[in-house]
ZAKE-287884 format. One record per residue: residue number from 1; residue in three letters; x, z, y of N, C-alpha, C in turn. Coordinates in steps of 0.2 Angstrom, whole numbers. Last residue first. Example, Ala and Ser with C-alpha at 12.3 -4.5 7.8 and 13.67 -1.06 7.14 Angstrom:
# residues 2
num->2 | residuo->Ser | n.c1->64 | n.c3->35 | n.c2->-11 | ca.c1->68 | ca.c3->36 | ca.c2->-5 | c.c1->64 | c.c3->39 | c.c2->0
num->1 | residuo->Ala | n.c1->66 | n.c3->39 | n.c2->-28 | ca.c1->62 | ca.c3->39 | ca.c2->-22 | c.c1->66 | c.c3->39 | c.c2->-16
# end
This chain:
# residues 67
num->67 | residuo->Unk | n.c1->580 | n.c3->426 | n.c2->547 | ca.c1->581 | ca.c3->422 | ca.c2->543 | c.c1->576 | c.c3->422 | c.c2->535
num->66 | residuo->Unk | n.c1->585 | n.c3->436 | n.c2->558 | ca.c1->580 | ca.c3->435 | ca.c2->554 | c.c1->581 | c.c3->427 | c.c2->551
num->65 | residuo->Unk | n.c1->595 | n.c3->452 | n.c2->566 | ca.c1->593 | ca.c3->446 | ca.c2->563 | c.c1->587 | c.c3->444 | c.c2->559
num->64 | residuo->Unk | n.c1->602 | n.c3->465 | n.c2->574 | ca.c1->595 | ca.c3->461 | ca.c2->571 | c.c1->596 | c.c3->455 | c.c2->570
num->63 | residuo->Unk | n.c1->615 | n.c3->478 | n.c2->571 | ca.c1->612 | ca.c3->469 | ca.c2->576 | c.c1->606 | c.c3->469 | c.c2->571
num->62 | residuo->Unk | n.c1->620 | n.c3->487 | n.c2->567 | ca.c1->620 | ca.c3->489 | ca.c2->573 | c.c1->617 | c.c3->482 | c.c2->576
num->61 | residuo->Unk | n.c1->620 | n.c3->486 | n.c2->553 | ca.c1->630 | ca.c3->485 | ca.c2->557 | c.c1->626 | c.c3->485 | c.c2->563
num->60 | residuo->Unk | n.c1->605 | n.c3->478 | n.c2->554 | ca.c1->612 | ca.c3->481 | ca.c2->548 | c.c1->616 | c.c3->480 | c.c2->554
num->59 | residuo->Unk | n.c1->590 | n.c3->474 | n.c2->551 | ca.c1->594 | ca.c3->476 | ca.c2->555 | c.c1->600 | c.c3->478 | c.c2->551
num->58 | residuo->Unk | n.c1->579 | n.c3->460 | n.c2->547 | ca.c1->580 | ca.c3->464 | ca.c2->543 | c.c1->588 | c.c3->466 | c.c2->550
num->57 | residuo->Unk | n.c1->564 | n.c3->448 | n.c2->544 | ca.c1->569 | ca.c3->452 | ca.c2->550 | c.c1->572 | c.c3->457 | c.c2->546
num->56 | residuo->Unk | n.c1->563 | n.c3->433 | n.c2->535 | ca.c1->560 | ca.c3->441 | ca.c2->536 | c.c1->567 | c.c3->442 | c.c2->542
num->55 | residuo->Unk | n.c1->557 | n.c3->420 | n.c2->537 | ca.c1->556 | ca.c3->424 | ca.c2->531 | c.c1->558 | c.c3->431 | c.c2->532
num->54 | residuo->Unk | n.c1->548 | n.c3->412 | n.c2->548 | ca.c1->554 | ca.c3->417 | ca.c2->549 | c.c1->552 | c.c3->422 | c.c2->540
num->53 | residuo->Unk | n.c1->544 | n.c3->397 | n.c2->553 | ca.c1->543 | ca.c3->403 | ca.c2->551 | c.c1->549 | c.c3->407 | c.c2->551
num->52 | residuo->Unk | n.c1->542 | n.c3->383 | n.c2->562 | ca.c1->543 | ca.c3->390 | ca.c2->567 | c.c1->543 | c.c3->397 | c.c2->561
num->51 | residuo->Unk | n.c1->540 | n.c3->375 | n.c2->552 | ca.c1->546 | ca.c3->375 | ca.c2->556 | c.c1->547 | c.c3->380 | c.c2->559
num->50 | residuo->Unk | n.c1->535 | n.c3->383 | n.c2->538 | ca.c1->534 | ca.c3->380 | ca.c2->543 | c.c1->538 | c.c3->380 | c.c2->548
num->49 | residuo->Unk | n.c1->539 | n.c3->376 | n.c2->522 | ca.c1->543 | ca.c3->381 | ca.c2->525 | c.c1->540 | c.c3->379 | c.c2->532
num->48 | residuo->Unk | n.c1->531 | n.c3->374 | n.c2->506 | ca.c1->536 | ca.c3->369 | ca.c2->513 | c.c1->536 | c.c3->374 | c.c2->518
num->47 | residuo->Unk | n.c1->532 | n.c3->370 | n.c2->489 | ca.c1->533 | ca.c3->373 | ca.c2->495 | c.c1->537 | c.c3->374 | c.c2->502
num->46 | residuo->Unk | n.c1->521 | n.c3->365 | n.c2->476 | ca.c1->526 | ca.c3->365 | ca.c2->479 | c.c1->527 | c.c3->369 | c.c2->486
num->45 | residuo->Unk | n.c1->517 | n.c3->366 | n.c2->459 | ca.c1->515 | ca.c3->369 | ca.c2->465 | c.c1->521 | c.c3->365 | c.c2->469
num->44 | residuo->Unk | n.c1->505 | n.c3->365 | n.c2->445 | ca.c1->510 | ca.c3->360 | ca.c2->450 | c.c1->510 | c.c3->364 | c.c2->457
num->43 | residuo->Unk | n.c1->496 | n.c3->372 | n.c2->438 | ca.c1->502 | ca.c3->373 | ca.c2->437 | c.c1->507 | c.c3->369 | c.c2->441
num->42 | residuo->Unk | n.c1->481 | n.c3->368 | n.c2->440 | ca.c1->485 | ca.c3->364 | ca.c2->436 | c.c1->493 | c.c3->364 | c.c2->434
num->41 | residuo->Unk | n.c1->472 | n.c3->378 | n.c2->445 | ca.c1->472 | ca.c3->372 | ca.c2->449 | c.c1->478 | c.c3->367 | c.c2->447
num->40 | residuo->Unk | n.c1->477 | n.c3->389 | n.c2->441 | ca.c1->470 | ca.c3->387 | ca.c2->442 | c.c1->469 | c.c3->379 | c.c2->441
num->39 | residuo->Unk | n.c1->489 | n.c3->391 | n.c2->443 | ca.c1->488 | ca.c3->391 | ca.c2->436 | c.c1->481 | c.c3->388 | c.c2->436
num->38 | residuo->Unk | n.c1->489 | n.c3->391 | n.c2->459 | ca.c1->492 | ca.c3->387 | ca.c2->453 | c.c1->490 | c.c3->386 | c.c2->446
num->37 | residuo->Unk | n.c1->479 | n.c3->405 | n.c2->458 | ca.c1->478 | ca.c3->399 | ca.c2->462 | c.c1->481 | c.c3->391 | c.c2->459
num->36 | residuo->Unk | n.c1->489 | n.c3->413 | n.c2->452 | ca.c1->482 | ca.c3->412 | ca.c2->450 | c.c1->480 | c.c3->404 | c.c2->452
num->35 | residuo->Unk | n.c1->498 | n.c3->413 | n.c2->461 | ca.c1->502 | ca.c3->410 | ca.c2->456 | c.c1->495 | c.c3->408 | c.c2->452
num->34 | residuo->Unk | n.c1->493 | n.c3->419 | n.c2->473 | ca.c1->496 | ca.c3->411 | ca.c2->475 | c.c1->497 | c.c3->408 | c.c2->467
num->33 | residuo->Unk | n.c1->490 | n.c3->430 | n.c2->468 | ca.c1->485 | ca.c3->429 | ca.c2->469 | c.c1->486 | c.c3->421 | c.c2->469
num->32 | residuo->Unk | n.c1->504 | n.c3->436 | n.c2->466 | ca.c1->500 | ca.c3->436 | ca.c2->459 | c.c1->493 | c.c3->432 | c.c2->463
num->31 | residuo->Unk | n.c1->507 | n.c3->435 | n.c2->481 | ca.c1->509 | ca.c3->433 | ca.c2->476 | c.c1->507 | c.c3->432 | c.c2->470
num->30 | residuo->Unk | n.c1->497 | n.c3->446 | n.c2->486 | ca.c1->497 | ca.c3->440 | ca.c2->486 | c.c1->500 | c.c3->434 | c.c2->483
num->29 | residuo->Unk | n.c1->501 | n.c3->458 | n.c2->479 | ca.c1->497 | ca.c3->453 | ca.c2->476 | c.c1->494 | c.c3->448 | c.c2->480
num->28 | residuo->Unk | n.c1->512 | n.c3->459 | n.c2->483 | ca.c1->515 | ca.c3->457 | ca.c2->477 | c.c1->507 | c.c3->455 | c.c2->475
num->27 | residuo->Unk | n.c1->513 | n.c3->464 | n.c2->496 | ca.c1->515 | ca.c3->456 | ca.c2->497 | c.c1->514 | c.c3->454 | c.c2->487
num->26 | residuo->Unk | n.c1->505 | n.c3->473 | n.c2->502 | ca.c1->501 | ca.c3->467 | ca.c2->499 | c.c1->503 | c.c3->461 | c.c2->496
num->25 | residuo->Unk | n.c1->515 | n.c3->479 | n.c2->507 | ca.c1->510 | ca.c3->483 | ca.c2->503 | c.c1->507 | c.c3->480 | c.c2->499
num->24 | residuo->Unk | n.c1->522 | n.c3->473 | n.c2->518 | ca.c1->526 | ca.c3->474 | ca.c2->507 | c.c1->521 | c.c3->478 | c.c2->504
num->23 | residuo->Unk | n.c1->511 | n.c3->459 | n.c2->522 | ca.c1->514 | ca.c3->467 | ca.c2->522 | c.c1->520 | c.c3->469 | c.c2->515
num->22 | residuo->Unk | n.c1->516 | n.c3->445 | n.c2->527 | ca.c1->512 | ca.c3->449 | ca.c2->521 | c.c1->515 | c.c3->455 | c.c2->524
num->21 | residuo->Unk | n.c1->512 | n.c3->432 | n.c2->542 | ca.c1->515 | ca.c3->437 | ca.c2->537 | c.c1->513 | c.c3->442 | c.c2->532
num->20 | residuo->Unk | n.c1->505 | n.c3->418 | n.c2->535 | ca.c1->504 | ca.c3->423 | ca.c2->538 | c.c1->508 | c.c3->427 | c.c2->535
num->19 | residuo->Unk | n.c1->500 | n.c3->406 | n.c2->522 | ca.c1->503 | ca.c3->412 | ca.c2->524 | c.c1->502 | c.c3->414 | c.c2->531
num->18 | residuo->Unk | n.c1->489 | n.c3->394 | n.c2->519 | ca.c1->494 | ca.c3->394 | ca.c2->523 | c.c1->495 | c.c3->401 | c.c2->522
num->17 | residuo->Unk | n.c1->487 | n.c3->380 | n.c2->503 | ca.c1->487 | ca.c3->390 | ca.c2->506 | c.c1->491 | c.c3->389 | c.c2->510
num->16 | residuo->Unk | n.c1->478 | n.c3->368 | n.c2->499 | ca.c1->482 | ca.c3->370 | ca.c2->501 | c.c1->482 | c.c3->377 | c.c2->505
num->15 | residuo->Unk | n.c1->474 | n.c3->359 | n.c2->485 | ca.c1->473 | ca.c3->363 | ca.c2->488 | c.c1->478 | c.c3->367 | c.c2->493
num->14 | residuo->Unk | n.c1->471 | n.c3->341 | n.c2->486 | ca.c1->476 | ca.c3->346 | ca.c2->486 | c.c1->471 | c.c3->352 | c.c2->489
num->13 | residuo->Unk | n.c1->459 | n.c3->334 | n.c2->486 | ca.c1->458 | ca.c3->336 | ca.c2->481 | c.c1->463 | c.c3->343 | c.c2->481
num->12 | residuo->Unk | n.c1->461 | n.c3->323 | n.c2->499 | ca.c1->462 | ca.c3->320 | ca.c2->491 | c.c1->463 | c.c3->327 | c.c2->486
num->11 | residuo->Unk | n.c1->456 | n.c3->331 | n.c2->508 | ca.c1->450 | ca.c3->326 | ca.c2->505 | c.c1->453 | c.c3->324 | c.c2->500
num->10 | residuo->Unk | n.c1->460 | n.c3->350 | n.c2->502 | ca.c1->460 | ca.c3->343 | ca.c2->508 | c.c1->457 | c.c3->336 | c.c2->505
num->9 | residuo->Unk | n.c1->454 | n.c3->364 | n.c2->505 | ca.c1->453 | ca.c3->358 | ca.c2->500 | c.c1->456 | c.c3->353 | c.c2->504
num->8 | residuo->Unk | n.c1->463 | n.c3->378 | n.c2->513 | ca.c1->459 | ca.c3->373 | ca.c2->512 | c.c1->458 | c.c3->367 | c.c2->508
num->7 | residuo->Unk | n.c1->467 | n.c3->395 | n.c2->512 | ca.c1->465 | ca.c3->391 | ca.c2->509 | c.c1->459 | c.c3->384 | c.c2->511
num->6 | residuo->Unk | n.c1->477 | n.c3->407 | n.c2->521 | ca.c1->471 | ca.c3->402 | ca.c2->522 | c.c1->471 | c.c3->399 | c.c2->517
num->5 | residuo->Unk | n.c1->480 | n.c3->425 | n.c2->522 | ca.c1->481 | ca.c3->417 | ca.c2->519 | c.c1->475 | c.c3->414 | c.c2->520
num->4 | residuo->Unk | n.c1->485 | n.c3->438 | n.c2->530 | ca.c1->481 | ca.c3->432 | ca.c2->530 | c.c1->484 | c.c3->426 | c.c2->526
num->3 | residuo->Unk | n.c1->492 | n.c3->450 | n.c2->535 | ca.c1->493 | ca.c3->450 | ca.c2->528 | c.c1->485 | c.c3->447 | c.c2->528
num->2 | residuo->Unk | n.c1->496 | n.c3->453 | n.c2->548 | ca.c1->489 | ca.c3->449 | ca.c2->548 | c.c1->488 | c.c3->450 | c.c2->541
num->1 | residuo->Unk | n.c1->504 | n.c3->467 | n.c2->556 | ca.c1->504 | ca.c3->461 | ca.c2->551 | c.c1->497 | c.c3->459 | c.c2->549
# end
């Protein structure tokens, strides 16, 4: 895992974080670090889900899945 976020300004001012998977080592202070970033930058947040992402892989009953 890359446990990578990207942070760019964009010309109207939005700030914008892209993810990469997190590790669960790192996943609670990246989190504390996205809600920083909000709190910073005025409390207005929103969140968009990138077409190819995959919120997590998890195996049970002998199958894999991810969702």
């Amino acid at each position: 895992m890359s446990d990578k976020l990207t942070v760019d300004i964009l010309s109207d001012g939005t700030v914008k974080v892209t993810t990469d998977p997190v590790s669960p080592a790192n996943h609670a202070n990246a989190e504390a670090l996205l809600r920083d970033i909000a709190r910073g930058c005025g409390g207005e947040t929103s969140r968009t889900r990138r077409p190819n992402a995959i919120g997590h892989v998890h195996s049970h009953e002998g199958h894999v899945h991810s969702h």
